[in-house]
C-alpha positions as CSV (number, residue, x, y, z in Angstrom):
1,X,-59.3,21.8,-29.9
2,X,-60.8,19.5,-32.2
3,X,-58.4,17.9,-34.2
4,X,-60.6,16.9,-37.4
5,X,-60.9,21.0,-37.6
6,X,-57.1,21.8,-37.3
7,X,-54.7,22.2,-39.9
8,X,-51.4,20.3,-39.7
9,X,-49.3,23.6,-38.3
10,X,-52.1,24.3,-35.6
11,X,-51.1,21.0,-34.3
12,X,-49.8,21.9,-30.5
13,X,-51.5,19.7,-27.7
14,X,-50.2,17.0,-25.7
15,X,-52.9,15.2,-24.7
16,X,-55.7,13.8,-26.9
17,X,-59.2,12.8,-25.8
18,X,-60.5,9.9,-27.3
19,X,-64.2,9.5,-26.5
20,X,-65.1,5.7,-27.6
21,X,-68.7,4.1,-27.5
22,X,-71.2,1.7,-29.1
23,X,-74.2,2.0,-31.2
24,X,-76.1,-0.8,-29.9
25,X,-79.8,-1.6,-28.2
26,X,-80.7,1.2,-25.1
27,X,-84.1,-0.8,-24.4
28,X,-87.2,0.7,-26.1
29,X,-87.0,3.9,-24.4
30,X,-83.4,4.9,-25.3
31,X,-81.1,5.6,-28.2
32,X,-79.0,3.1,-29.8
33,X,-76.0,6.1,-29.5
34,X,-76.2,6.5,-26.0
35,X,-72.9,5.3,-25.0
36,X,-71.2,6.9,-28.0
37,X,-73.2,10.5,-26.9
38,X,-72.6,10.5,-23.2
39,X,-68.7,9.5,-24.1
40,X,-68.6,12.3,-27.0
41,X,-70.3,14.9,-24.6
42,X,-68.1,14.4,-21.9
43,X,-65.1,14.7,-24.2
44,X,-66.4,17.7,-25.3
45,X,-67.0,19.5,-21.9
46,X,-63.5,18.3,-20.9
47,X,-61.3,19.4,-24.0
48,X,-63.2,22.9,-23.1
49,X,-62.0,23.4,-19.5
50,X,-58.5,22.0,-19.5
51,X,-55.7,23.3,-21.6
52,X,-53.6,21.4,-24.2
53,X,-55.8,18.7,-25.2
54,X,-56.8,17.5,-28.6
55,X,-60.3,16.1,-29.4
56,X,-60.5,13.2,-31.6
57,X,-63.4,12.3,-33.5
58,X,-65.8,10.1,-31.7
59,X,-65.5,5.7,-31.8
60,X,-69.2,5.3,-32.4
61,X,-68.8,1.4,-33.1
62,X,-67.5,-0.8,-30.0
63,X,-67.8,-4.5,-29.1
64,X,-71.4,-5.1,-28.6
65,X,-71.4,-9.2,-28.7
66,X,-72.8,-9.2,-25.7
67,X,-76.1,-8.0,-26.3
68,X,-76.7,-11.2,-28.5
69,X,-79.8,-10.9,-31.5
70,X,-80.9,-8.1,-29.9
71,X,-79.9,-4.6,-32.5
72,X,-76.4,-3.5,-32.8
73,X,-73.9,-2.5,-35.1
74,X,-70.1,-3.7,-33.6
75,X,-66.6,-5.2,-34.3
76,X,-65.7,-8.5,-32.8
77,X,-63.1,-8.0,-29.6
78,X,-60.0,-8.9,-31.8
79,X,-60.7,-6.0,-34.4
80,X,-61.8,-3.5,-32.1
81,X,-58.3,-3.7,-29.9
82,X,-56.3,-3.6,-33.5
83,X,-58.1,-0.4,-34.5
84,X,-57.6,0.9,-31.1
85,X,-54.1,0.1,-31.2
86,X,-53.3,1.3,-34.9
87,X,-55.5,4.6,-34.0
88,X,-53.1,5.2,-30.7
89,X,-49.9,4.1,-32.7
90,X,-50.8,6.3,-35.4
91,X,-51.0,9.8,-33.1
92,X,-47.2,9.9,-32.8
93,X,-47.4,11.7,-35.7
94,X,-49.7,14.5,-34.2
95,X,-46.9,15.3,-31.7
96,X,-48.8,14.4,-29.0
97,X,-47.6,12.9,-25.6
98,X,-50.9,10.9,-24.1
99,X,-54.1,9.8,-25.1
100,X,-57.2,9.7,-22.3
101,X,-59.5,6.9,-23.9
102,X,-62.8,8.0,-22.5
103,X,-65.3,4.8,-22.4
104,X,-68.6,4.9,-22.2
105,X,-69.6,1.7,-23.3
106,X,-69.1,-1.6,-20.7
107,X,-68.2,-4.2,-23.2
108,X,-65.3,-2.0,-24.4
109,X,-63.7,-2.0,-21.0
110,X,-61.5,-5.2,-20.4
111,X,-60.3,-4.8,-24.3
112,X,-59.2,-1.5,-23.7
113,X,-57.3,-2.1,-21.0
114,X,-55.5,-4.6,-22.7
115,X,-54.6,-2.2,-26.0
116,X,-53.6,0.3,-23.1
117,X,-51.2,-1.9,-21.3
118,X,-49.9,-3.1,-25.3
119,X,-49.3,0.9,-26.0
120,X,-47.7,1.9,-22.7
121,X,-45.1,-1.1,-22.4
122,X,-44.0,-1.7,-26.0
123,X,-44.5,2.3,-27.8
124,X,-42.5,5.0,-26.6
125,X,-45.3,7.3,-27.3
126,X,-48.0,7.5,-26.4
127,X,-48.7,6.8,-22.8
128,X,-52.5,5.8,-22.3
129,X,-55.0,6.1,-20.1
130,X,-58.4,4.2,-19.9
131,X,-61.6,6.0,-17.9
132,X,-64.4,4.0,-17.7
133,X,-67.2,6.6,-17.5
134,X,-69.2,3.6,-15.8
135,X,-67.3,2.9,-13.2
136,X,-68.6,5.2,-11.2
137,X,-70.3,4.4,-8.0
138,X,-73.8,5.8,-9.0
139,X,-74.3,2.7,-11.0
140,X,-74.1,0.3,-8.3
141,X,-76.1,2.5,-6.6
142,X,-79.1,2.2,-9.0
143,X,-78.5,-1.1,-9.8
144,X,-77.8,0.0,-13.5
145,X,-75.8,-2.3,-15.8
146,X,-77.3,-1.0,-19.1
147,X,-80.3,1.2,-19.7
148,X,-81.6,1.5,-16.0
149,X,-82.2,4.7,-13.6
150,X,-78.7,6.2,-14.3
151,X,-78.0,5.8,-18.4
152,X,-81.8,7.4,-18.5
153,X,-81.1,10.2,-16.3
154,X,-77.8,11.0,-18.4
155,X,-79.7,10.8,-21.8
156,X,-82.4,13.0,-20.4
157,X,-79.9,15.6,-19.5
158,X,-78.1,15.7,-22.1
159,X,-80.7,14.5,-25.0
160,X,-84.0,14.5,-23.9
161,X,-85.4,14.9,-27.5
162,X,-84.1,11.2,-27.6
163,X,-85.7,9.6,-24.4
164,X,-88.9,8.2,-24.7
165,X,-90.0,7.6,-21.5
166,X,-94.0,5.9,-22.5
167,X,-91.7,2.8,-23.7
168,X,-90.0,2.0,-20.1
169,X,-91.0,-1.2,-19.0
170,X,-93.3,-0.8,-15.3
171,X,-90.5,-3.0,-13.8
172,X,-87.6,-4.5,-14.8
173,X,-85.2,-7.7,-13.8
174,X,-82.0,-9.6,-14.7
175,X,-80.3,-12.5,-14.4
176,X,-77.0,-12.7,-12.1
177,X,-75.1,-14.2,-15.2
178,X,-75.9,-11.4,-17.4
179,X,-73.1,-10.3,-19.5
180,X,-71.2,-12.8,-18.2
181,X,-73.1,-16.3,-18.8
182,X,-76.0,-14.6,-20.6
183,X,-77.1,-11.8,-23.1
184,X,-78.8,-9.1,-22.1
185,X,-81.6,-10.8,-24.6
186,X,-81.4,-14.2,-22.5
187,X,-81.1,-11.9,-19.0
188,X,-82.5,-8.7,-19.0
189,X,-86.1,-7.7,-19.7
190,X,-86.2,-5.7,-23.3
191,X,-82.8,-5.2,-23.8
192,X,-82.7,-3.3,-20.4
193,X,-80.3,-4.9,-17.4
194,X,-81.4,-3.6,-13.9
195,X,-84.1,-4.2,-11.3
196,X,-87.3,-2.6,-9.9
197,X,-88.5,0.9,-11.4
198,X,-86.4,2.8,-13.6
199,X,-86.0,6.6,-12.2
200,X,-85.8,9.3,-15.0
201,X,-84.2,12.3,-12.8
202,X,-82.6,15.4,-14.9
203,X,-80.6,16.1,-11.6
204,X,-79.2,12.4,-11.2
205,X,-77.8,12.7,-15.0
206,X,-76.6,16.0,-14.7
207,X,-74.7,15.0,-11.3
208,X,-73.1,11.7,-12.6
209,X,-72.1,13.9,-16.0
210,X,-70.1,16.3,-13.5
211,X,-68.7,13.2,-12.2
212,X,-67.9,12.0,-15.2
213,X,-66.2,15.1,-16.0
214,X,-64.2,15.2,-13.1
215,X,-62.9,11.6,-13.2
216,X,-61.1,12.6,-16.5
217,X,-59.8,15.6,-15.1
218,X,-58.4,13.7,-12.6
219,X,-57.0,11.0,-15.1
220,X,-55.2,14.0,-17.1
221,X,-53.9,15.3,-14.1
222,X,-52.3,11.5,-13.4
223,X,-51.0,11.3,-17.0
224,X,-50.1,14.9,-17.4
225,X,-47.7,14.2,-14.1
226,X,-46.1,11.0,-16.1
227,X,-45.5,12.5,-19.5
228,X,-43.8,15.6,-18.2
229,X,-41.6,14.5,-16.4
């Protein structure tokens, strides 16, 4: 159910979905939504298949500070956890027991995590959970921190109106110290953070966005088992 298209009385679920991204610099080739889209369409596909869940409208702005001069439209890391918090302390009102806060953009992940552990040890309601759609394995597979083999895949599954895959660079490298010394402007090569050739597969994306799928499932199962009992 989405919640922006509910009235007040419709309101039933226990469990919202949160999908939260960035609108930041993809490399040439990619869109500066992609975290926000993958995150929104994964939402999407979950609130359809599981029961009692609430859809929120989409985060589209994260913390992008990362990504240095190169294009992006963000909140600095204090802001973004007080808006997270006040959103998440604000859905008591819905009824609501749980919120999943489904991440799809790196630099969001430590500062959610944070806001998650403020909610669940000082509210009552509502207990939170943080998935961090890339965590998954298939990015240390491909070497993908931002924009590589997997990210590309997932857009061309998903959006491939949106992938322009003349602009990917021949071959790509990074610095170790990227995102944690360096930008990805100072240690990536346009924008882009992983190594070698960049592999656009429809079949890769639409695997890791069944993955992604089914590591929310599983996090609602988890939190569903906690706030019933």
């Amino acid at each position: 159910m989405k919640l922006a298209e509910l009235t007040k009385e419709s309101l039933k679920a226990s469990i919202g979905l949160l999908p939260i991204g960035s609108v930041e610099q993809h490399g040439p080739h990619l869109p500066m939504g992609t975290d926000s889209i993958v995150a929104e369409s994964v939402a999407q596909e979950v609130d359809k298949l599981e029961r009692d869940t609430l859809l929120f409208p989409t985060v589209y702005y994260g913390c992008s500070i990362e990504h240095g001069n190169l294009p992006h439209v963000s909140v600095n890391d204090l802001n973004f956890m007080s808006f997270v918090y006040d959103l998440l302390d604000s859905t008591k009102r819905l009824g609501i027991k749980g919120v999943i806060l489904i991440n799809g953009h790196g630099g969001n992940s430590e500062l959610l995590q944070v806001v998650s552990r403020r909610v669940n040890f000082t509210l009552m309601r509502p207990k939170v959970k943080v998935v961090n759609l890339l965590s998954l394995e298939e990015f240390k597979r491909f070497d993908d921190l931002h924009a590589g083999t997997v990210e590309t895949s997932l857009m061309k599954f998903l959006r491939p109106e949106l992938v322009k895959e003349d602009k990917i660079p021949v071959t790509t490298d990074y610095s170790e110290h990227t995102f944690s010394l360096l930008t990805s402007e100072k240690g990536g090569t346009d924008g882009i953070v992983t190594k070698g050739t960049i592999e656009v597969n429809v079949e890769i994306g639409k695997r890791v966005f069944e993955e992604m799928i089914s590591l929310v499932r599983k996090e609602i199962s988890t939190l569903r088992s906690v706030i019933n009992e």
